[in-house]
C-alpha positions as CSV (number, residue, x, y, z in Angstrom):
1,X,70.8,40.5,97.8
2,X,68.5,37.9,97.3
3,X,69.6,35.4,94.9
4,X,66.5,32.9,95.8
5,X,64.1,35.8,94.4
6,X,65.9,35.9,91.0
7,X,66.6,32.0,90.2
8,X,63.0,32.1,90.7
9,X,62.4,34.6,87.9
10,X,64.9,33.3,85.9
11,X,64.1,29.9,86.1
12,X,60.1,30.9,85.2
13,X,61.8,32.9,82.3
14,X,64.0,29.4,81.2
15,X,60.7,28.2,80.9
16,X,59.5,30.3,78.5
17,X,62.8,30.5,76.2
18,X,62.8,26.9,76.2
19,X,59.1,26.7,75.4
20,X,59.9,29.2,72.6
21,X,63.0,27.3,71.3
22,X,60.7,24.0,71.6
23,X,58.0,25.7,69.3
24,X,60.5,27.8,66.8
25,X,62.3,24.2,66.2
26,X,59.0,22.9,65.4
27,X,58.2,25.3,63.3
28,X,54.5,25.9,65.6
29,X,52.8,29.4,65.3
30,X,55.4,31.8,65.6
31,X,52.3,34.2,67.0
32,X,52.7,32.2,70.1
33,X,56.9,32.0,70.3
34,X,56.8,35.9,70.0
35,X,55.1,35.8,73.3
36,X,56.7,33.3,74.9
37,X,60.0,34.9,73.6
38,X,58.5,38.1,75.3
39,X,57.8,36.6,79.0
40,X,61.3,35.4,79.1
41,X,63.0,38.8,78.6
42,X,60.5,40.0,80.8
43,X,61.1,37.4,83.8
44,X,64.6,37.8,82.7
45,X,65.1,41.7,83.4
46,X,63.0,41.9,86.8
47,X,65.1,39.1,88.0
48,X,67.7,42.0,88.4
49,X,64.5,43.7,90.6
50,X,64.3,40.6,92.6
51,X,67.9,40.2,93.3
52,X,68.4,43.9,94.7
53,X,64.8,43.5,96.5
54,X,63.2,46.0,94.3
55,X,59.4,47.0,94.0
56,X,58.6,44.6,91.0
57,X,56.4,46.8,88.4
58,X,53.7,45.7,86.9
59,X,54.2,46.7,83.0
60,X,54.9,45.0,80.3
61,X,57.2,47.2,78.0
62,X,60.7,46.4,78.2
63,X,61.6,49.7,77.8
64,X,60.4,50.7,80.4
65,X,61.6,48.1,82.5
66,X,65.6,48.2,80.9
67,X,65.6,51.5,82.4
68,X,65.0,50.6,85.9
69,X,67.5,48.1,86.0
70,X,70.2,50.1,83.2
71,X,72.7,50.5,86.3
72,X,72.4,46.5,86.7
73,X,73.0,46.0,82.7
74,X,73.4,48.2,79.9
75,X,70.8,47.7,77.4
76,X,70.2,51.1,75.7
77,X,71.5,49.6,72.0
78,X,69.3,47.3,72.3
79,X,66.2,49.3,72.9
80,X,65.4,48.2,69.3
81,X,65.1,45.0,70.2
82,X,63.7,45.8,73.7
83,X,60.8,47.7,71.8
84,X,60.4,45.2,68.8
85,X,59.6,42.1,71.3
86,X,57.1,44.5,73.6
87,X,55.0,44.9,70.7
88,X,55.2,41.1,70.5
89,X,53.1,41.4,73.9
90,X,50.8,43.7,72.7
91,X,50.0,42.6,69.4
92,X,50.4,38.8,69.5
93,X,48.9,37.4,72.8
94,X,45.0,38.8,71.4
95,X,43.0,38.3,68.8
96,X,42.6,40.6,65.9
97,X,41.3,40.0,62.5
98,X,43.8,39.4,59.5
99,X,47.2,40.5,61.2
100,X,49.7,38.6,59.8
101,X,52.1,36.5,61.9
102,X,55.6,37.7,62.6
103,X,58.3,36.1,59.8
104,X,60.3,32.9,60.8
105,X,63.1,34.8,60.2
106,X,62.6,37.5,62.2
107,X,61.3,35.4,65.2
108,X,65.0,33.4,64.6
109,X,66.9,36.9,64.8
110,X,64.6,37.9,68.3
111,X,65.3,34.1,69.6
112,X,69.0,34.0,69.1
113,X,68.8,37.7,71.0
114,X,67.1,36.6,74.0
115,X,69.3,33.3,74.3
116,X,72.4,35.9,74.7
117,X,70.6,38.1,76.8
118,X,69.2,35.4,79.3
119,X,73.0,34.1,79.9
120,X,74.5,37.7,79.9
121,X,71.8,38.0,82.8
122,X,72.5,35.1,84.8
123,X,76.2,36.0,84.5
124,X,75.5,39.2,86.0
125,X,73.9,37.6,88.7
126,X,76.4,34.9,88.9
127,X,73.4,32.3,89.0
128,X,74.0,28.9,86.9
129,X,71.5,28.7,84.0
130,X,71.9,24.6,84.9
131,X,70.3,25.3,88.3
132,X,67.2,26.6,86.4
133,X,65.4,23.5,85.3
């Protein structure tokens, strides 16, 4: 086990949630908390691949990723989610002309999902979230 490996991941993906919170409360671009919001579930799930010592891959679809860790945590009802903030990825961190920006509300519903899912994940790895700053 290597509990060193995944405070580092997690505490890189604190950093992003809170960056995320920091810009949803102040009501910035929500283009720009989508991704955020993304690199922390990212960080977040490898950190389970850093903990066991596992080959780290380099993709960016959650999906994909939720199944190489699914005997670490259970995430298959949330793939919806999983999916929903992948695309966040994908369509928000490059330009393209007119696209609208994801809904407050909907970036409220995905931020309230990946604050439950970063402590479910540090409980799993019995790792502090205070340690993470």
């Amino acid at each position: 086990m290597n509990k060193v490996s995944a405070k580092e991941w997690l505490t890189k993906a604190w950093h992003n949630l809170s960056g995320a919170k920091l810009f949803y409360d102040a009501d910035h671009y929500s283009d720009v908390t989508a991704v955020e919001l993304h690199n922390a579930v990212e960080k977040s799930l490898k950190s389970f691949l850093a903990y066991n010592n596992k080959k780290i891959p380099k993709t960016h679809d959650l999906v994909d990723i939720s199944v190489l860790i699914k005997k670490y945590i259970d995430l298959e009802n949330e793939k919806v989610f999983l999916d929903q903030i992948t695309e966040y990825h994908i369509e928000e961190s490059y330009p393209a002309f007119d696209r609208a920006l994801p809904p407050r509300d909907e970036i409220k519903e995905v931020l309230d999902f990946v604050e439950d899912l970063f402590g479910r994940v540090c409980a799993k790895l019995d790792i502090d979230p205070k340690e993470l700053v």
